[in-house]
N, C-alpha and C positions, 0 to 999 in steps of 0.2 A: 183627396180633396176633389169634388168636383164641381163647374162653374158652371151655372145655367143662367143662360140668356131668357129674359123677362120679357116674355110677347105674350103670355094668356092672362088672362083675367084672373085665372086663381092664383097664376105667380104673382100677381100685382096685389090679392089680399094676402101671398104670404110674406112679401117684403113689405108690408101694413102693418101686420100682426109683427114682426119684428121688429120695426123701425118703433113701433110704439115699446115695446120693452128696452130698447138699448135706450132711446131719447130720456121714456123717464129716468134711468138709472146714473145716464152722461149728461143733464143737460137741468137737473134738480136743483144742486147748487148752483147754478146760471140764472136761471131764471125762474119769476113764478109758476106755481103751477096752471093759474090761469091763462099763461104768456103760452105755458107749455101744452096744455091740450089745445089751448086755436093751435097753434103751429103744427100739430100731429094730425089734428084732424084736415088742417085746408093745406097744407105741404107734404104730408106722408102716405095720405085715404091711399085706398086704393084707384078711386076716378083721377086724384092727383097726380099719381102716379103714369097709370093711362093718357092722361093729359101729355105728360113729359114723354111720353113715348114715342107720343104722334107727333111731337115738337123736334123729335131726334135725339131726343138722349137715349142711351142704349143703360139699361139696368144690368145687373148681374145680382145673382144670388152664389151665395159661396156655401155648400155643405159638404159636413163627413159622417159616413156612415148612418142616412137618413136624416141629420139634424143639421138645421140650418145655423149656421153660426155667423153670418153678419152678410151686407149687402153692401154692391157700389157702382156707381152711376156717373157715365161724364158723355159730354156733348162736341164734338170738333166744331170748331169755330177757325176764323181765318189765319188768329194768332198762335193755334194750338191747338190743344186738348182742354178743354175744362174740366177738374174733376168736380161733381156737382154734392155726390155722396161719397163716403166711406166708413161704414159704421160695423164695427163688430160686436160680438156679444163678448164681455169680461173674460171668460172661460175660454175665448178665442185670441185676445190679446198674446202679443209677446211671441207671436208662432211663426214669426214672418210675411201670413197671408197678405198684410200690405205691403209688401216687396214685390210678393208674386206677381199682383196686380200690379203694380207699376211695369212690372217687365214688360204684362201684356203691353201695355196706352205704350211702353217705347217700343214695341215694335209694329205701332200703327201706321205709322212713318213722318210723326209728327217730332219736331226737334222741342218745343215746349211744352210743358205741364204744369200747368195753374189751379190753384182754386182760392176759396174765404176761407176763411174762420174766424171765431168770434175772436177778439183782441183778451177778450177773461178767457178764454180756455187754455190754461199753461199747459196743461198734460197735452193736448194734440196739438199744439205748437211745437212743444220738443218731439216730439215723435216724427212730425211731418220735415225738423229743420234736421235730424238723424237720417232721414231719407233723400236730404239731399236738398230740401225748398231752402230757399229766404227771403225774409219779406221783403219785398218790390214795393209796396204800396199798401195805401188804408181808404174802407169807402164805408159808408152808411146806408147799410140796409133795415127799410121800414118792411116788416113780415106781416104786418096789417097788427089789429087787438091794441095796439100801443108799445108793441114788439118792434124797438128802433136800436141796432144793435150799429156798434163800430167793429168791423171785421179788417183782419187784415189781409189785402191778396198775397200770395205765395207762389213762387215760380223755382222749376226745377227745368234746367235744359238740359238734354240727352247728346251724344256725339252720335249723330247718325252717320 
């Protein structure tokens, strides 16, 4: 497996080019597909991505053996860690790679780990409440288009 940090421009169209196949494939049944192309295009581009970059979020890209198999994204903040993405590709599911990644963010030296997710997504609610989150909280994120979603936040503490 190996993790590449997302600083060049081409890394930022190749977690584009992915984020736009795992979205449509996770996020179909969620919402329309009109809901789903604004969201890909003005939250995933690649200038959106660059944007987050320069804002401090730190990207990764996760491949094996030349093929990139999913992407993830989080920002330090005061309270924590935010995890902002974690998206794999179906074929990459079930492999533990979101473990791995968690191990990294706990040995950033942050005691908390947070992120949203949509309140309709059950499959990556049990997955993220198997890794240890549970929800703390719920908020209302407007993604523009008419895209007004109820997420719920999720925190996992570490023993540092």
């Amino acid at each position: 497996m190996v993790w590449e940090n997302v600083i060049e421009w081409s890394d930022a169209e190749r977690v584009s080019s992915l984020a736009r196949r795992i979205w449509k494939e996770h996020y179909s049944p969620l919402i329309s597909a009109e809901q789903l192309e604004y969201m890909i295009s003005s939250h995933q581009s690649s200038s959106a991505i660059q944007d987050r970059i320069r804002e401090g979020y730190q990207y990764f890209l996760v491949s094996e053996n030349g093929k990139d198999l999913g992407y993830f994204a989080y920002v330090f903040r005061n309270d924590g860690i935010y995890l902002d993405k974690a998206y794999l590709l179906p074929e990459a599911r079930g492999r533990r790679i979101f473990s791995s990644f968690l191990k990294r963010l706990e040995g950033l030296g942050k005691r908390r780990i947070y992120l949203s997710v949509n309140s309709q997504n059950r499959s990556s609610i049990q997955i993220y409440q198997t890794a240890g989150f549970r929800i703390c909280g719920q908020v209302k994120n407007d993604f523009g288009a008419g895209a007004v979603f109820t997420d719920y936040v999720m925190e996992r503490f570490s023993d540092l």
